[in-house]
C-alpha positions in Angstrom: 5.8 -22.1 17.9 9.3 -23.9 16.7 11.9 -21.9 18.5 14.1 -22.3 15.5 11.4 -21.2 12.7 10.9 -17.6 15.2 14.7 -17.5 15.1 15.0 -17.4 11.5 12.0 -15.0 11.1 13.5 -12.7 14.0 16.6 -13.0 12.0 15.3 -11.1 8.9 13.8 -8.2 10.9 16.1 -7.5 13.9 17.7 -4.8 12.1 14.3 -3.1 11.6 12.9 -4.1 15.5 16.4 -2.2 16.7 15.9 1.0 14.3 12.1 0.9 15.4 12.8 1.1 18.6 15.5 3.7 18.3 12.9 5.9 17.1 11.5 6.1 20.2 15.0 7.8 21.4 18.1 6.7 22.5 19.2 3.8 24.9 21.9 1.4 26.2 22.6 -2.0 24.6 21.3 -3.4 27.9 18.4 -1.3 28.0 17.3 -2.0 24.2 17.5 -5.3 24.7 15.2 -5.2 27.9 13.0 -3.2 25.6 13.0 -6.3 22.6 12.1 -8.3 25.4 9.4 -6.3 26.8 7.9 -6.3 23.1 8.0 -9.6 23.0 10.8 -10.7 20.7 12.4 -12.3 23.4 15.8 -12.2 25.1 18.0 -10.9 22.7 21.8 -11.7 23.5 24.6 -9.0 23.1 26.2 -11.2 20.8 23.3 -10.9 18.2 22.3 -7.4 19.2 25.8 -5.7 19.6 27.1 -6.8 15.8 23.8 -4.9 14.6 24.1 -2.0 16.1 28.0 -1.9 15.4 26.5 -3.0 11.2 23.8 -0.1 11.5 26.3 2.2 12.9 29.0 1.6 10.1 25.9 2.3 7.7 25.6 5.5 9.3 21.9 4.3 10.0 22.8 5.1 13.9 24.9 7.0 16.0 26.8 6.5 19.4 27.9 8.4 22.7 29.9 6.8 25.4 28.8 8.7 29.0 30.1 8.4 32.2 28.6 6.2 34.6 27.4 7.7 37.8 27.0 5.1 39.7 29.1 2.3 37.4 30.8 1.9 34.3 29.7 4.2 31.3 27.4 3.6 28.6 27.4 3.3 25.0 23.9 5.7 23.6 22.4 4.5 20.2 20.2 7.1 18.6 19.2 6.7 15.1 20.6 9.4 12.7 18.7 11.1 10.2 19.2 9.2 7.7 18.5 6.1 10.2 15.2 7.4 10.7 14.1 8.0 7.0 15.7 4.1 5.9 13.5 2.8 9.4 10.3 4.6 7.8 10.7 3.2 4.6 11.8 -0.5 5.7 8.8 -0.3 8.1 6.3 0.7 4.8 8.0 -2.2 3.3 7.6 -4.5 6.3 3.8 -3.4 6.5 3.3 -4.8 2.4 5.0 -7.4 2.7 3.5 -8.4 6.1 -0.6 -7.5 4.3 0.9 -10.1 1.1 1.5 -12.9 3.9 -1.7 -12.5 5.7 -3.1 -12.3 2.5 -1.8 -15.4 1.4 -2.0 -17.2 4.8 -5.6 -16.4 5.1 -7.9 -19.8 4.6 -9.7 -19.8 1.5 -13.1 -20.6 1.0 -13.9 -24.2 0.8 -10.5 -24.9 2.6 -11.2 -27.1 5.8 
């Protein structure tokens, strides 16, 4: 797949893959971004991945809690807040149309070669 068509299409539902994910519970920065990667998104930098989570805080979408490290420097928790989880539920309903329209409308037609 072009690397810079993916980037553009990751680009419009980041937000949503980082809220998803939240909803599992909370993690690191680091540990988030291992977890994009796992699901296949890819490496995610911290310079993409930090300004969301700093965007979806300031919306109040997401919460943070610095800890102590135990063995190392501390960490910074993301956890979605309540109304983080309700907007993730409805932006993933959203996601799902949307996503049914495109396959819809990508789908070969009869008589198409």
């Amino acid at each position: 797949m072009n690397d810079n068509r993916r980037t553009q299409w990751l680009r419009g539902v980041l937000d949503l893959c980082v809220l998803s994910a939240l909803g599992g519970g909370e993690m690191y920065g680091y540990e988030l971004a291992q977890f994009l990667d796992r699901a296949g998104l890819g490496k995610i930098k911290g310079g993409t991945l930090y300004p969301i989570l700093a965007r979806l805080e300031k919306a109040e979408l997401v919460d943070s809690d610095w800890r102590v490290g135990e063995q190392g420097p501390g960490r910074k928790y993301y956890s979605l807040t309540t109304d983080g989880r309700r907007y993730m539920e409805q932006q993933n309903a959203s996601w799902h149309e949307f996503s049914e329209l495109m396959r819809r409308l990508l789908q070969p037609k009869a008589g198409d070669q």
